[in-house]
PDB file with one MODEL, atoms N, CA, C and O in Angstrom:
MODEL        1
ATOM      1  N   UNK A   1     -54.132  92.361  61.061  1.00  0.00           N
ATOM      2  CA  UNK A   1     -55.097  93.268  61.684  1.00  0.00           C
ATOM      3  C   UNK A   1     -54.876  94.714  61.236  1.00  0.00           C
ATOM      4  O   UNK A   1     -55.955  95.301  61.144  1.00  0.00           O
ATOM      5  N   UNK A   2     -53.960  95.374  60.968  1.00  0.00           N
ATOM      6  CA  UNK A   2     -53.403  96.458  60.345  1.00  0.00           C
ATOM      7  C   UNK A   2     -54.524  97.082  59.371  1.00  0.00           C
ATOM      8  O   UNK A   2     -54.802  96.388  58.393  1.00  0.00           O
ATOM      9  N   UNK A   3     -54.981  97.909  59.469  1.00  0.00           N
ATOM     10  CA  UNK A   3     -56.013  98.323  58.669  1.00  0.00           C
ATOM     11  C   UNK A   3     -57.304  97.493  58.555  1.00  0.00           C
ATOM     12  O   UNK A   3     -58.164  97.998  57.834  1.00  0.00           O
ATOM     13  N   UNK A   4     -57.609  96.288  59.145  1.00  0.00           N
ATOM     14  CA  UNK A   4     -58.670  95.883  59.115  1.00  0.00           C
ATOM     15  C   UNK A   4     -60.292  96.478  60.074  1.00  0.00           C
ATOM     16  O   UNK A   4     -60.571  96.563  61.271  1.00  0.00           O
ATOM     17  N   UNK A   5     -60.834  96.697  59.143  1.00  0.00           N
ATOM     18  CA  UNK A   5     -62.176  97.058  59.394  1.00  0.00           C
ATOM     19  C   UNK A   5     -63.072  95.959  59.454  1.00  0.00           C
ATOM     20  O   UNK A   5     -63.189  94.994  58.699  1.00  0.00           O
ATOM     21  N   UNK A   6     -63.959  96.418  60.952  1.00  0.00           N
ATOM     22  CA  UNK A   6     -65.071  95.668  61.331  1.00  0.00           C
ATOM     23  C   UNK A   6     -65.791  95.835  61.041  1.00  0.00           C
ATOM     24  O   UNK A   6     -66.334  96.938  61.099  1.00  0.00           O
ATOM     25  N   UNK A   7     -66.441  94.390  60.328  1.00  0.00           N
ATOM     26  CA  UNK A   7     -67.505  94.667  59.385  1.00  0.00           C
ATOM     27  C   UNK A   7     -69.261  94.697  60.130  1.00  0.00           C
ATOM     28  O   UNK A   7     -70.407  94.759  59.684  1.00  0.00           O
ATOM     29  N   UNK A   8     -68.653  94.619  61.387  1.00  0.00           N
ATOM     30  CA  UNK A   8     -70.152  94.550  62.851  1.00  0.00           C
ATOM     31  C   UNK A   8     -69.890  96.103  63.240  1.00  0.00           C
ATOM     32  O   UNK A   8     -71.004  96.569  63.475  1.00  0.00           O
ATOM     33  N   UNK A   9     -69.220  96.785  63.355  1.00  0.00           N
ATOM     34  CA  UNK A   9     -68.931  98.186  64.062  1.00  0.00           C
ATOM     35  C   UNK A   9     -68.694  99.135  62.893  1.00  0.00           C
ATOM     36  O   UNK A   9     -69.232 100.241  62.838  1.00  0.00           O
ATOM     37  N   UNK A  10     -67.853  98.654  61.943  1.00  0.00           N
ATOM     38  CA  UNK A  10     -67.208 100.103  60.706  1.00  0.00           C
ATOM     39  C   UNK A  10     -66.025 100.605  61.292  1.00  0.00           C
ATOM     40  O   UNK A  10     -65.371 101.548  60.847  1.00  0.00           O
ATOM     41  N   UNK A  11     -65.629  99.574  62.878  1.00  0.00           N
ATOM     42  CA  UNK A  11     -64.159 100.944  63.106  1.00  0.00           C
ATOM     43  C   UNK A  11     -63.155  99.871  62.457  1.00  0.00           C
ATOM     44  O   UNK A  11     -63.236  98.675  62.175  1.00  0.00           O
ATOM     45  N   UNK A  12     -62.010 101.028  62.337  1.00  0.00           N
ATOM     46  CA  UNK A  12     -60.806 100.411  61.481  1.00  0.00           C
ATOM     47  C   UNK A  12     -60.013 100.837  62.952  1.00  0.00           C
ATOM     48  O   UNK A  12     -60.156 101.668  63.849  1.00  0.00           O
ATOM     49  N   UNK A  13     -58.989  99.594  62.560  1.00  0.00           N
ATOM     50  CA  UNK A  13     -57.422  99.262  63.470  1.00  0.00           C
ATOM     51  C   UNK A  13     -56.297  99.620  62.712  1.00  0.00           C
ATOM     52  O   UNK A  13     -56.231  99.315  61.521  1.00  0.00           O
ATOM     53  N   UNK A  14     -55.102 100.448  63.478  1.00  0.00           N
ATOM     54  CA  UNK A  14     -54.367 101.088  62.426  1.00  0.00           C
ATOM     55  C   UNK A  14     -52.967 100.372  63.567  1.00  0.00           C
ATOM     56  O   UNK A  14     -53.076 100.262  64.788  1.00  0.00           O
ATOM     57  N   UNK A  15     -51.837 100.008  62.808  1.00  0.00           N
ATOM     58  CA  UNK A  15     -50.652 100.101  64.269  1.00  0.00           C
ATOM     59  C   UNK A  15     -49.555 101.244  63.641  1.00  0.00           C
ATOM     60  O   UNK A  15     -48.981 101.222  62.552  1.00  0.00           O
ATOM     61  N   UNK A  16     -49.475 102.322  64.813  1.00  0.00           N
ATOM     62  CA  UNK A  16     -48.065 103.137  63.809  1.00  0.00           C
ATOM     63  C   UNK A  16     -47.448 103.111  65.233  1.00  0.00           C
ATOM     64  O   UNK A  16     -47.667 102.437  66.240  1.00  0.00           O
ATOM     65  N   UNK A  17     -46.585 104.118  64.914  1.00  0.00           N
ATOM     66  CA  UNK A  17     -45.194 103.819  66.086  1.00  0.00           C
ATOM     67  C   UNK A  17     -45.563 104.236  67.345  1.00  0.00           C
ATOM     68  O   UNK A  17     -44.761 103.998  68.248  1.00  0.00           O
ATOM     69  N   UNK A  18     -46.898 104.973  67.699  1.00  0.00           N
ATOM     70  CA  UNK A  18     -47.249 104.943  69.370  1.00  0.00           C
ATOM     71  C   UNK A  18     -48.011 103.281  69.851  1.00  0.00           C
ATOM     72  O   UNK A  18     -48.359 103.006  71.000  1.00  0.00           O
ATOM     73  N   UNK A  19     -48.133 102.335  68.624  1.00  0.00           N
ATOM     74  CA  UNK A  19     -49.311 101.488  69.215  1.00  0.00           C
ATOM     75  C   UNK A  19     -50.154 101.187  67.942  1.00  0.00           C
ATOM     76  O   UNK A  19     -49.930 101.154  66.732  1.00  0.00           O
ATOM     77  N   UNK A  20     -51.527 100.924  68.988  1.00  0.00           N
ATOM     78  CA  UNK A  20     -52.778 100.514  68.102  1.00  0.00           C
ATOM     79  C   UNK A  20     -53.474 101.402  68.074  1.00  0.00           C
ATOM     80  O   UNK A  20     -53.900 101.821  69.150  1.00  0.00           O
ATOM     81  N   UNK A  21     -53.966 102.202  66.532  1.00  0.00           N
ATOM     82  CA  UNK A  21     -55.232 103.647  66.869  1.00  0.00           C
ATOM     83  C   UNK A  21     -56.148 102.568  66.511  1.00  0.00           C
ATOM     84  O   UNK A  21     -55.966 101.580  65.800  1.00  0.00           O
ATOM     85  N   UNK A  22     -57.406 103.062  67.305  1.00  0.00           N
ATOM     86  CA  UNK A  22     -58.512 102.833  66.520  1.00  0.00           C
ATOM     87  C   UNK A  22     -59.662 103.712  65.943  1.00  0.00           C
ATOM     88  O   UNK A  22     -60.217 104.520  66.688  1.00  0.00           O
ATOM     89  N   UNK A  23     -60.044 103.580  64.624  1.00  0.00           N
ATOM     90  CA  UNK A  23     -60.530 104.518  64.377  1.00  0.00           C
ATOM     91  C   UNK A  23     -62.171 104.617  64.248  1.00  0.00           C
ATOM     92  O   UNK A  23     -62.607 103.646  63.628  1.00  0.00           O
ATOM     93  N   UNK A  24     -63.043 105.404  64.610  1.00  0.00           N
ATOM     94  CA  UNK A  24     -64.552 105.745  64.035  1.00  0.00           C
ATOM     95  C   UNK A  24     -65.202 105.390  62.628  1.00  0.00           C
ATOM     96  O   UNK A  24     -64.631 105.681  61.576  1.00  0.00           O
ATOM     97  N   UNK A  25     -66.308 104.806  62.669  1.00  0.00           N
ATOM     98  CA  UNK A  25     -66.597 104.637  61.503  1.00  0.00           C
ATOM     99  C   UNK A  25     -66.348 105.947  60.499  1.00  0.00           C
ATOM    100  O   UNK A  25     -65.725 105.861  59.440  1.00  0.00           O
ATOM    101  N   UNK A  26     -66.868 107.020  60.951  1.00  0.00           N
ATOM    102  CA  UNK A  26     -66.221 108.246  60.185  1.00  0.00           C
ATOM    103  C   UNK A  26     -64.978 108.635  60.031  1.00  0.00           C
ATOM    104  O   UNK A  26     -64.752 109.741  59.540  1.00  0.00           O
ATOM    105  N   UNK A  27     -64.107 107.920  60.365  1.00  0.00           N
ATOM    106  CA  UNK A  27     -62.698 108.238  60.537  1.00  0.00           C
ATOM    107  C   UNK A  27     -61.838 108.753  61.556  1.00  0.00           C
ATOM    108  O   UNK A  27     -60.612 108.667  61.500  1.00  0.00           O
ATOM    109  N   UNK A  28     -62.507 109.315  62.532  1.00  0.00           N
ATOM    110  CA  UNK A  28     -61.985 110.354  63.643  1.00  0.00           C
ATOM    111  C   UNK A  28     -61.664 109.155  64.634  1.00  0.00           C
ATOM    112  O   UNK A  28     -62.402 108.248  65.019  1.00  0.00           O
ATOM    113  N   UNK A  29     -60.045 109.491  64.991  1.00  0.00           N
ATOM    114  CA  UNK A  29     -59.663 108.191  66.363  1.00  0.00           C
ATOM    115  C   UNK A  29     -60.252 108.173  67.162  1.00  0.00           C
ATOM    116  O   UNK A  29     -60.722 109.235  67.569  1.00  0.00           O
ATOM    117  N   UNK A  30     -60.568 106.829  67.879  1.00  0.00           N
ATOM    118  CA  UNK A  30     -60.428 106.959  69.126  1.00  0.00           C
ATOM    119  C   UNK A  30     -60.050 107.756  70.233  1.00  0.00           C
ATOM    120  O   UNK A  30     -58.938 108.233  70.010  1.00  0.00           O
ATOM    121  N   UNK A  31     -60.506 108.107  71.344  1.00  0.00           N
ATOM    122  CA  UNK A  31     -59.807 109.139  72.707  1.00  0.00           C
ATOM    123  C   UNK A  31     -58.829 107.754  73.215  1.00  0.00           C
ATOM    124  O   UNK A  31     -59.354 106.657  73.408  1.00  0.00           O
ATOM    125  N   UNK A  32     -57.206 108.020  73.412  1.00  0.00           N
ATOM    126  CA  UNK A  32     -56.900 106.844  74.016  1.00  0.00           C
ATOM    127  C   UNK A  32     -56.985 107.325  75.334  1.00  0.00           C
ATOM    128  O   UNK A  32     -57.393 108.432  75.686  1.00  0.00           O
ATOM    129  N   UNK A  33     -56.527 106.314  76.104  1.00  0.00           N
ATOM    130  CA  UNK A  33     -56.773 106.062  77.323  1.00  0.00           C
ATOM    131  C   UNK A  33     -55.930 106.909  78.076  1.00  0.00           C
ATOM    132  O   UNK A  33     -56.228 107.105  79.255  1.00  0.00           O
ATOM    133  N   UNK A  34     -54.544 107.649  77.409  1.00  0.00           N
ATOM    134  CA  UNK A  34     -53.535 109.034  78.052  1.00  0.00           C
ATOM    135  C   UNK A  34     -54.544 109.817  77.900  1.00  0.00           C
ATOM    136  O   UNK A  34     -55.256 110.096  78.864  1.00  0.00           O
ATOM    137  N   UNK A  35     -54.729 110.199  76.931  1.00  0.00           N
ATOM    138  CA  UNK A  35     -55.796 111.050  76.238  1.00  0.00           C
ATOM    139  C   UNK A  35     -56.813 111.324  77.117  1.00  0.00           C
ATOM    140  O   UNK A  35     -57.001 112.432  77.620  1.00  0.00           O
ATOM    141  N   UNK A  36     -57.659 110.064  77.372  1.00  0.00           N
ATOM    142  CA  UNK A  36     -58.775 110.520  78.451  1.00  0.00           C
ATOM    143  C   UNK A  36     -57.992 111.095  79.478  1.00  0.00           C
ATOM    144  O   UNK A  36     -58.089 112.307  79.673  1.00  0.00           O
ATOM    145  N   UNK A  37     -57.310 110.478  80.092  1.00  0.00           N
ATOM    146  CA  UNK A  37     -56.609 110.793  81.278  1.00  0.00           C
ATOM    147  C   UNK A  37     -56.089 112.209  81.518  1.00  0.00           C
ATOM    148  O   UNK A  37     -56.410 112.775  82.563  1.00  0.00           O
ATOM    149  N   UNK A  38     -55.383 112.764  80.709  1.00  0.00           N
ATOM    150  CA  UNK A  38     -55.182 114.041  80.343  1.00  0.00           C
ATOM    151  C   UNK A  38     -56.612 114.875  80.382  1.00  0.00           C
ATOM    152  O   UNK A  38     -56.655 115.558  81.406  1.00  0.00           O
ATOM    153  N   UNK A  39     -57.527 114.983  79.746  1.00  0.00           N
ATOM    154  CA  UNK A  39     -58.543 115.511  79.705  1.00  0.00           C
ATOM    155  C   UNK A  39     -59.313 115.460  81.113  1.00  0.00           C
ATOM    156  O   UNK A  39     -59.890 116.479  81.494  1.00  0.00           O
ATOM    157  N   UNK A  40     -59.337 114.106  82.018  1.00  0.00           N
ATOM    158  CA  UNK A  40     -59.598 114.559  83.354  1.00  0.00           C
ATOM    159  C   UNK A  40     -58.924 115.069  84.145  1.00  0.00           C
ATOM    160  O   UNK A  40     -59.458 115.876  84.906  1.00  0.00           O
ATOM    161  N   UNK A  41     -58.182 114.924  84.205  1.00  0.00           N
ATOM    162  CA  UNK A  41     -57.148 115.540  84.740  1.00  0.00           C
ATOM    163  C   UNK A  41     -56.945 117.541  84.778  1.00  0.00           C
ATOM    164  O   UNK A  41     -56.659 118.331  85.678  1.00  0.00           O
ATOM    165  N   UNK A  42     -57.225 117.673  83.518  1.00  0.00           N
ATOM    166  CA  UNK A  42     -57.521 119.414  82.758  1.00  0.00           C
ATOM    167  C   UNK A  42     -59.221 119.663  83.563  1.00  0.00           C
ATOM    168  O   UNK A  42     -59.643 120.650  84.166  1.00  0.00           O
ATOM    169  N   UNK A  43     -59.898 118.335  83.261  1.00  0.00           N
ATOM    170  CA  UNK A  43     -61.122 118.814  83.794  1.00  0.00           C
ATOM    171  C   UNK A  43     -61.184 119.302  85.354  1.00  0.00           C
ATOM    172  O   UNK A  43     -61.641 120.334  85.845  1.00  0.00           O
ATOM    173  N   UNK A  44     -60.662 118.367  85.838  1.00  0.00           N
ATOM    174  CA  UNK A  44     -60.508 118.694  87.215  1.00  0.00           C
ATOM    175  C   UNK A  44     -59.745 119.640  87.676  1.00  0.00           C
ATOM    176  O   UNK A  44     -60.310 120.219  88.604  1.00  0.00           O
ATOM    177  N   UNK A  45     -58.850 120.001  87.475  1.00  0.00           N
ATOM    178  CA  UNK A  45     -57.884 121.565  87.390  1.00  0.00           C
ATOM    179  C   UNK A  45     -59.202 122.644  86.948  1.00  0.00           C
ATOM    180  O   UNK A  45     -59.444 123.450  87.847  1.00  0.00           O
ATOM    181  N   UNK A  46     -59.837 122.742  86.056  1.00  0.00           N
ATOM    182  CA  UNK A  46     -60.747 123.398  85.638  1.00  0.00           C
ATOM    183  C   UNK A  46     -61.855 123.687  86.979  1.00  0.00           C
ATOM    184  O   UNK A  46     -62.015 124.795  87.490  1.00  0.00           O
ATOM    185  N   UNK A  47     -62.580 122.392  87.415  1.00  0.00           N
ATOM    186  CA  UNK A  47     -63.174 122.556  88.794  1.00  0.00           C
ATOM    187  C   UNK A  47     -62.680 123.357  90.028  1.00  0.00           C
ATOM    188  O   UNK A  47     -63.255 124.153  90.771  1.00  0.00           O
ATOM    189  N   UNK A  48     -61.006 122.712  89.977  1.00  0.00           N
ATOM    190  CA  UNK A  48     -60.911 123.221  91.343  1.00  0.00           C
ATOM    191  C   UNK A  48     -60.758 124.990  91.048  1.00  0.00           C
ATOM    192  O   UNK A  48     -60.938 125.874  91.886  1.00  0.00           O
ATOM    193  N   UNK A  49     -60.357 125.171  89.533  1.00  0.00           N
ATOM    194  CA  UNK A  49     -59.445 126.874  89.538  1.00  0.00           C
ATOM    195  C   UNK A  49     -61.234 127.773  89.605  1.00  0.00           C
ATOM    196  O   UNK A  49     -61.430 128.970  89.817  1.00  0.00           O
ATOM    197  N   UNK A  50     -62.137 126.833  89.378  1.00  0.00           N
ATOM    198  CA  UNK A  50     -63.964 127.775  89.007  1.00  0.00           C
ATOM    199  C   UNK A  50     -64.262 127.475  90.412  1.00  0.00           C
ATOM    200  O   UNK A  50     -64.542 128.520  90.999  1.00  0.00           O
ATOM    201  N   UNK A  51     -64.309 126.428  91.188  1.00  0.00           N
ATOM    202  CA  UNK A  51     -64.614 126.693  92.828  1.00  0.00           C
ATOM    203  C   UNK A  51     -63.573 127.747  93.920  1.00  0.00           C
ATOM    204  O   UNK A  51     -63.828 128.199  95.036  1.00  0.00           O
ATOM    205  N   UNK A  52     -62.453 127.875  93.131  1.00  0.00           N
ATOM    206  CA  UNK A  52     -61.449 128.587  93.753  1.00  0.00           C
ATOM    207  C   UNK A  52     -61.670 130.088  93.984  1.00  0.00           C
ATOM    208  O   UNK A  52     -61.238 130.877  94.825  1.00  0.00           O
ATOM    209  N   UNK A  53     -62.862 130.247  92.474  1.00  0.00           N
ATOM    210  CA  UNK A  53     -62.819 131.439  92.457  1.00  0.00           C
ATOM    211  C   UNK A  53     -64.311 132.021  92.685  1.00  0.00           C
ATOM    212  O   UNK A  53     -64.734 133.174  92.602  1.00  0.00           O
ATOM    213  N   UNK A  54     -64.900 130.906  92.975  1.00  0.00           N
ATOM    214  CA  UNK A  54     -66.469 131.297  93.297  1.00  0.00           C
ATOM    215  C   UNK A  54     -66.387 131.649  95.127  1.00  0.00           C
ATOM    216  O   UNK A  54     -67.251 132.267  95.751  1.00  0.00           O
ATOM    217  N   UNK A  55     -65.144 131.078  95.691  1.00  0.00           N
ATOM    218  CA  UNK A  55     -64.974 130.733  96.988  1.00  0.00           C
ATOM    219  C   UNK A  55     -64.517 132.458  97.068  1.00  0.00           C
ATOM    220  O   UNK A  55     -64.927 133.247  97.920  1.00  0.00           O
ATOM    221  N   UNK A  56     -63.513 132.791  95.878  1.00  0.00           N
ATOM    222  CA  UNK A  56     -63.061 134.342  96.059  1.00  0.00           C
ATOM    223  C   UNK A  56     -63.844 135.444  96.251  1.00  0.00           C
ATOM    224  O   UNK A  56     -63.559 136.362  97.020  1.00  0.00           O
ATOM    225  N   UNK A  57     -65.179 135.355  95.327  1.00  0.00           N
ATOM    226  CA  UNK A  57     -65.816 136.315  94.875  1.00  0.00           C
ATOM    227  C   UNK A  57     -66.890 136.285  96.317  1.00  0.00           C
ATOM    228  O   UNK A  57     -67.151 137.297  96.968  1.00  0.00           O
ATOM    229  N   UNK A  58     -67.303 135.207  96.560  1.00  0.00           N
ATOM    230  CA  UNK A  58     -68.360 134.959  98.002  1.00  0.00           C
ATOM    231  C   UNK A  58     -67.272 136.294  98.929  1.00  0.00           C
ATOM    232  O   UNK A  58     -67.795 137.322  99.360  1.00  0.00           O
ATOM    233  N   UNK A  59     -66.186 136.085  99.045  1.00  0.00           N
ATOM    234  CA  UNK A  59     -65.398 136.489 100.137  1.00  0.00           C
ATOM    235  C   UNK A  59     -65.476 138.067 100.210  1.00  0.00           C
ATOM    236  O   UNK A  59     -65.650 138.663 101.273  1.00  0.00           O
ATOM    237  N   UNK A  60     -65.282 138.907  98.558  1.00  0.00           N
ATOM    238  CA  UNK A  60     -65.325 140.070  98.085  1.00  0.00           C
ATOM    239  C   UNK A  60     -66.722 140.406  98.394  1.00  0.00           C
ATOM    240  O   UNK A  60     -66.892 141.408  99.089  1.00  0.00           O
ATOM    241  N   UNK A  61     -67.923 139.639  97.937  1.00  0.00           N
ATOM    242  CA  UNK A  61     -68.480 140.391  97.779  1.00  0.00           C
ATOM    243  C   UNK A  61     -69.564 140.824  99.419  1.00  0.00           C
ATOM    244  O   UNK A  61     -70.347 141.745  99.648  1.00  0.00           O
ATOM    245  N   UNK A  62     -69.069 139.599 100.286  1.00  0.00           N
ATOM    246  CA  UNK A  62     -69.126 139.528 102.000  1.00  0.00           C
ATOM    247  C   UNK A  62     -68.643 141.108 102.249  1.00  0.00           C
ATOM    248  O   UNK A  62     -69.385 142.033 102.578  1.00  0.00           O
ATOM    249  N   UNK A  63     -67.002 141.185 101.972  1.00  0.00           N
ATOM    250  CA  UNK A  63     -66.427 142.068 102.255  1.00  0.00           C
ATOM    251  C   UNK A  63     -67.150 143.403 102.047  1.00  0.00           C
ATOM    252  O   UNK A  63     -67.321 144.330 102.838  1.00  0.00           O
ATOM    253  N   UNK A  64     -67.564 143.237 100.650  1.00  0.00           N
ATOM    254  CA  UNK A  64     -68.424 144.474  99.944  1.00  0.00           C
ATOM    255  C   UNK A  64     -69.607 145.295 100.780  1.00  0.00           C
ATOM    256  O   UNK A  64     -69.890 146.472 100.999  1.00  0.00           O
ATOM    257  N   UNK A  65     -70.205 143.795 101.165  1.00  0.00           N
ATOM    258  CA  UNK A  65     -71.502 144.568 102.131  1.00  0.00           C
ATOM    259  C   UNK A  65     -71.225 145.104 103.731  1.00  0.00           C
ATOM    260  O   UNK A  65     -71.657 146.048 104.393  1.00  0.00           O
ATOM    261  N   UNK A  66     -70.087 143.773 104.040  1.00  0.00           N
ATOM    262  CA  UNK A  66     -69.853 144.580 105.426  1.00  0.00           C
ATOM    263  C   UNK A  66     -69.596 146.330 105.017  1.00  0.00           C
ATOM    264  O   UNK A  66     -70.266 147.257 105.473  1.00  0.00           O
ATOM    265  N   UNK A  67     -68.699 146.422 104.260  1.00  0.00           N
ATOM    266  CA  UNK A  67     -68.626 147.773 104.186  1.00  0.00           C
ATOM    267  C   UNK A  67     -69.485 148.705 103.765  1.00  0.00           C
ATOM    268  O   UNK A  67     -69.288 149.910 103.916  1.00  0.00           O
ATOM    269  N   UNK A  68     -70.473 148.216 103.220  1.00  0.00           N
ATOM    270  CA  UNK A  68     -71.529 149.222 102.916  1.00  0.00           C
ATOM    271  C   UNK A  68     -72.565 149.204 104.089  1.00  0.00           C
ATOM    272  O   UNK A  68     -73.261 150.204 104.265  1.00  0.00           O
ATOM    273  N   UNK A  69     -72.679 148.249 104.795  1.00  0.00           N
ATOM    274  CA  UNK A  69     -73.210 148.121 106.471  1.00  0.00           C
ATOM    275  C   UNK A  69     -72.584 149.241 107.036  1.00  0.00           C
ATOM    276  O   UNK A  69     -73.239 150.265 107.236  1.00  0.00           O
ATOM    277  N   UNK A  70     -71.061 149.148 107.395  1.00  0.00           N
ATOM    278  CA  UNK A  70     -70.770 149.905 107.592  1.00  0.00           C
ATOM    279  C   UNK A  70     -70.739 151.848 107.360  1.00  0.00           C
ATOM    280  O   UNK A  70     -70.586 152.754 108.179  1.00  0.00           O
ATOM    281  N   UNK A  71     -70.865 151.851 106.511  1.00  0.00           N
ATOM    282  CA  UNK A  71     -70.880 152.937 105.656  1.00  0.00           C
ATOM    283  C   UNK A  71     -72.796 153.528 106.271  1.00  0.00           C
ATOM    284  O   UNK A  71     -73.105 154.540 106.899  1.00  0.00           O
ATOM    285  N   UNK A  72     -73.223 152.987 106.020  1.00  0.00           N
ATOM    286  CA  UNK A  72     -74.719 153.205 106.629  1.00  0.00           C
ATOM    287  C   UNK A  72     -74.793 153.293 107.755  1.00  0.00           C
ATOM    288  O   UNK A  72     -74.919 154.508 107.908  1.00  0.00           O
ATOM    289  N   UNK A  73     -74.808 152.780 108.864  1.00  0.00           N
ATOM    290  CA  UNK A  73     -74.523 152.832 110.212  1.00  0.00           C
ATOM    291  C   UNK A  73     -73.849 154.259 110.446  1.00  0.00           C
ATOM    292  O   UNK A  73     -74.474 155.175 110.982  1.00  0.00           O
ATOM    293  N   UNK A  74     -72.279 154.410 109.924  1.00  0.00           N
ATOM    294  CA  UNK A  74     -71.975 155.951 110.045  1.00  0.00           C
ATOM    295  C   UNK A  74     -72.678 156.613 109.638  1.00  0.00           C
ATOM    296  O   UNK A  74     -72.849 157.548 110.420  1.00  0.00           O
ATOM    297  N   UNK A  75     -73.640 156.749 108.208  1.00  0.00           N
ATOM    298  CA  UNK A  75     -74.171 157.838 108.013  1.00  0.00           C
ATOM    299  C   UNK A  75     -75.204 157.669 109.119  1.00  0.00           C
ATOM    300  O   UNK A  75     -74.739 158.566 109.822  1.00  0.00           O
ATOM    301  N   UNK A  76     -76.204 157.239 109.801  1.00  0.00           N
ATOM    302  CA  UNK A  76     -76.991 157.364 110.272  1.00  0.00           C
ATOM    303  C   UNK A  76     -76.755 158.071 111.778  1.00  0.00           C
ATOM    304  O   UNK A  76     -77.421 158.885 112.418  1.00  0.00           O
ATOM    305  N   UNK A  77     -75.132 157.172 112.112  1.00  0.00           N
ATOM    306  CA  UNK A  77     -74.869 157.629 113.492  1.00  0.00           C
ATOM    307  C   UNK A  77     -74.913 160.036 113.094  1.00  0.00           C
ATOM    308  O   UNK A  77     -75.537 160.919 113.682  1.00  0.00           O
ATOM    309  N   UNK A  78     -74.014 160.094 111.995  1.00  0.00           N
ATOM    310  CA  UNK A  78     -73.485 161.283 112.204  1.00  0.00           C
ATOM    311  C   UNK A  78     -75.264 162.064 111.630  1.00  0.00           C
ATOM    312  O   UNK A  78     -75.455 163.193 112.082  1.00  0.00           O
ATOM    313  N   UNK A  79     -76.245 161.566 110.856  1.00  0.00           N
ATOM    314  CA  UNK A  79     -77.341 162.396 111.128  1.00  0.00           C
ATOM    315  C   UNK A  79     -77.904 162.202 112.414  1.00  0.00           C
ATOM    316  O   UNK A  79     -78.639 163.139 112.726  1.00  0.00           O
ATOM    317  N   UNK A  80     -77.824 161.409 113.173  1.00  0.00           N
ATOM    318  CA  UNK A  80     -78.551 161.957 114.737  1.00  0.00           C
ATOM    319  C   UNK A  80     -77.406 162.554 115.337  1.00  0.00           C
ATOM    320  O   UNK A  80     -77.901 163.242 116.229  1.00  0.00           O
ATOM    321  N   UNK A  81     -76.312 162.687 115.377  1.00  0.00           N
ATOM    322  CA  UNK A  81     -75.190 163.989 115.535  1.00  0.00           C
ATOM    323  C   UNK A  81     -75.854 164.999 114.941  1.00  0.00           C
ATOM    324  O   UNK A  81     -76.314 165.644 115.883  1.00  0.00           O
ATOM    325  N   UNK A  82     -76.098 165.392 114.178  1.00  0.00           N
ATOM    326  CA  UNK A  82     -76.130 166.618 113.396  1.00  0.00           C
ATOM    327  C   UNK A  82     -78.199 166.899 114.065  1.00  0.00           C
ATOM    328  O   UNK A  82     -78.512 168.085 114.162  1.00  0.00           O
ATOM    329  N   UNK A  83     -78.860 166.284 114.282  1.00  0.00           N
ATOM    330  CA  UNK A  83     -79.843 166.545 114.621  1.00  0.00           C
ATOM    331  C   UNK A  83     -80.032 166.758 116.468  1.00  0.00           C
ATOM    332  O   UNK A  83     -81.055 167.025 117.099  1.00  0.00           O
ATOM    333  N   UNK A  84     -78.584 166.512 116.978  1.00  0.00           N
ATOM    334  CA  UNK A  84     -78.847 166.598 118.436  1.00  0.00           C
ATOM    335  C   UNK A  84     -78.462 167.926 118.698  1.00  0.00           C
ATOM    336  O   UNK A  84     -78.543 168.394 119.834  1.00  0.00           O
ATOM    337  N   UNK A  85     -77.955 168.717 117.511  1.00  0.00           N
ATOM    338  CA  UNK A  85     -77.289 169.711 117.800  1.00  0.00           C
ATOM    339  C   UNK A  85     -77.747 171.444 117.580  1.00  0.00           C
ATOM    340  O   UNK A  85     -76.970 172.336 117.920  1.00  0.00           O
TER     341      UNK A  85
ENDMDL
END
């Protein structure tokens, strides 16, 4: 089986010292099955660190307006101060 190519598919079977690759009719291996695993694994780290930080920015930018609420409210309180006077 060692280098044999399927003559229904075009992929070739290779065995070196991790195992069995298999390869693409164009040549490019197979994803093995660590391989995938690894990659979901990164994917999902990826999800949680982009919801982590969409969860951050909601929080900042909450923060942002309370304070500019704020900030308005005083100015308004201190012009009817300044107009009672």
């Amino acid at each position: 089986m060692n280098g044999w190519v399927s003559p229904a598919l075009g992929i070739r079977f290779e065995i070196d010292a991790n195992g069995w690759t298999i390869y693409h009719p164009d040549g490019t291996p197979f994803t093995s099955h660590l391989d995938l695993a690894r990659l979901r694994h990164k994917a999902e780290q990826n999800r949680a660190i982009a919801e982590y930080e969409r969860q951050r920015a909601d929080t900042e930018k909450t923060a942002a307006l309370k304070v500019a609420a704020d900030q308005a409210a005083e100015i308004a309180r201190l012009r009817e101060l300044l107009k009672l006077q």
